[in-house]
C-alpha positions in Angstrom: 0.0 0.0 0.0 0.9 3.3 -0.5 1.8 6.2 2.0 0.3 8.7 0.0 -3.1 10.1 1.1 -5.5 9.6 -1.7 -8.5 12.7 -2.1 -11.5 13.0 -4.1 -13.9 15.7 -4.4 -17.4 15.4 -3.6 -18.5 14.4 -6.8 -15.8 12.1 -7.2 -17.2 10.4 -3.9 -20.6 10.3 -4.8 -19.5 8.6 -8.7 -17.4 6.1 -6.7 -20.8 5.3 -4.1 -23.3 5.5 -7.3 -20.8 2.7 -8.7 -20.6 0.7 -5.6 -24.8 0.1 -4.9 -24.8 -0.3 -8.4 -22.0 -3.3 -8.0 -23.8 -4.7 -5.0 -27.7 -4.3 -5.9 -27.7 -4.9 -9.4 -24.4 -6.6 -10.8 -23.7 -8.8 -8.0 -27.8 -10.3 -8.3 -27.6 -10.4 -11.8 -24.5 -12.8 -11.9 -25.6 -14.7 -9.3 -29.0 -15.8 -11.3 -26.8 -16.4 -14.8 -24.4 -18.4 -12.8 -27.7 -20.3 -11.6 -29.1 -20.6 -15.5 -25.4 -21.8 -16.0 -25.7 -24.6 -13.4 -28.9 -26.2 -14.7 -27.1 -26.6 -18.7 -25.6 -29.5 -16.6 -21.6 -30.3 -17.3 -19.7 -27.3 -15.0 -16.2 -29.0 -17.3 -17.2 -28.0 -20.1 -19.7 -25.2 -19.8 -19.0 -21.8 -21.3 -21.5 -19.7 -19.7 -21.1 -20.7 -16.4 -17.1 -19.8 -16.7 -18.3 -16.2 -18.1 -20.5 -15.5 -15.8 -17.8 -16.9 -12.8 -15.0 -14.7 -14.3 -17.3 -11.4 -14.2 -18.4 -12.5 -10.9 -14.6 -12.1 -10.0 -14.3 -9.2 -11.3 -17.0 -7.7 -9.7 -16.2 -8.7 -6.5 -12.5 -7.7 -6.7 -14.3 -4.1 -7.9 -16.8 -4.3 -4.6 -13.3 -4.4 -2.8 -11.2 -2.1 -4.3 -14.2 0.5 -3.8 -15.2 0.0 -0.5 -11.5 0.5 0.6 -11.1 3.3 -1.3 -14.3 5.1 0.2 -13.4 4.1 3.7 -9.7 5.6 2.9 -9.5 8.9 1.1 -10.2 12.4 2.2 -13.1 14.3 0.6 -11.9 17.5 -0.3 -15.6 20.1 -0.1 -14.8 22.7 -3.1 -15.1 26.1 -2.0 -13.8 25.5 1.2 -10.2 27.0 0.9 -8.9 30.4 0.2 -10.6 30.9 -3.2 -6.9 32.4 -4.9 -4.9 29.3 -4.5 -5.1 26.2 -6.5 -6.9 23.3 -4.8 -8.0 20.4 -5.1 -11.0 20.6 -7.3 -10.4 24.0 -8.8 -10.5 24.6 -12.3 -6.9 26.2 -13.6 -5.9 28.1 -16.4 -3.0 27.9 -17.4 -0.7 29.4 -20.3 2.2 27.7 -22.3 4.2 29.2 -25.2 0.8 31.3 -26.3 -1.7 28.2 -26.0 -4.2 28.4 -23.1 -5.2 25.2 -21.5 -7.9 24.1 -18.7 -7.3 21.6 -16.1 -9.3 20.5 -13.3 -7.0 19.7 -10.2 -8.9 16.0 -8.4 -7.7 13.3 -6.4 -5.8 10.3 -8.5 -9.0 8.1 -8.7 -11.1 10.3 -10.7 -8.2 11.8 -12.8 -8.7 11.5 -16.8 -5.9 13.3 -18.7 -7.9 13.5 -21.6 -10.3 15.3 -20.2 -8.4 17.7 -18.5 -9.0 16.2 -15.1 -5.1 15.6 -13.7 -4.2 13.9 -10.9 -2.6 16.4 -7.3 -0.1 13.5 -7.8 0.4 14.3 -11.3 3.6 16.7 -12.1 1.2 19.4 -13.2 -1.0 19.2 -10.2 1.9 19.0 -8.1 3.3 21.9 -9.6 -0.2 23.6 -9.5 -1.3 23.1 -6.0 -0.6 25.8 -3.2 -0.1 28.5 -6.3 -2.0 31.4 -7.0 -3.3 33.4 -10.4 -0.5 35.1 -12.0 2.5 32.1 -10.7 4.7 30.9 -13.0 5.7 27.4 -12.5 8.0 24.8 -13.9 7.0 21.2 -14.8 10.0 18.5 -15.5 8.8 16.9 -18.4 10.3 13.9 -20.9 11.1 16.6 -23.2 12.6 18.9 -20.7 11.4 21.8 -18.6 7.9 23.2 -19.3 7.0 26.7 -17.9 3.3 27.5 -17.2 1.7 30.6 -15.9 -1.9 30.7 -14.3 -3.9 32.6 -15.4 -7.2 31.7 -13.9 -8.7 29.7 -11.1 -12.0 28.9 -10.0 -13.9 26.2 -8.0 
């Protein structure tokens, strides 16, 4: 396990919840009736459905886990909560490099999607991002060397 606290905003809390009851009150019966169809086709050896529907089983179970230790680990962070000029988690950043203005939301590693301009506090952006304040400069260490970013926005 790691030593690094893990956050998630509120909304990132509630997703995670939504997708646990949804695991537990819907999945979990559902897979337990195919694996009972499964059982009545007779031969367990040599029965494909029945190995489907035990392999998702797995996997949802092994999800159930890794949720419900998540959710009983991390620290919600409530948006609006902190001094509203420094970069937080769940503040929306804007940032400028070489001309080109970019948007990133700063949340907790569990709900981070790069693509969608949700990055990770752990991330060297967020890193770089956190604790500063609208008109910082700051320096990310990248593959292709040292990127400089200035903020020019941020907002909850």
């Amino acid at each position: 396990m790691s030593d690094t606290q893990t956050f998630l905003t509120d909304a990132g809390y509630k997703k995670l919840q939504e997708e646990l009851l949804h695991l537990k009150k819907v999945k979990r019966p559902e897979i337990a009736e195919r694996i009972k169809q499964a059982k009545d086709y007779g031969d367990l050896s040599e029965n494909a459905e029945y190995a489907d529907a035990r392999e998702e089983q797995s996997f949802v179970e092994g999800r159930i886990l890794e949720l419900e230790s998540t959710l009983k680990n991390v620290t919600v962070v409530s948006q609006g909560n902190s001094d509203p000029g420094i970069v937080n988690i769940g503040d929306a950043v804007v940032v400028e490099r070489e001309g080109r203005k970019t948007t990133y939301t700063i949340v907790g590693s569990k709900e981070a999607d790069p693509g969608s301009g949700r990055i990770s506090n752990e991330s060297p952006i967020g890193r770089a991002l956190l604790n500063r304040r609208k008109g910082e400069a700051v320096e990310v260490e990248t593959p292709k060397g040292v990127a400089r970013w200035k903020i020019l926005d941020i907002s909850v």
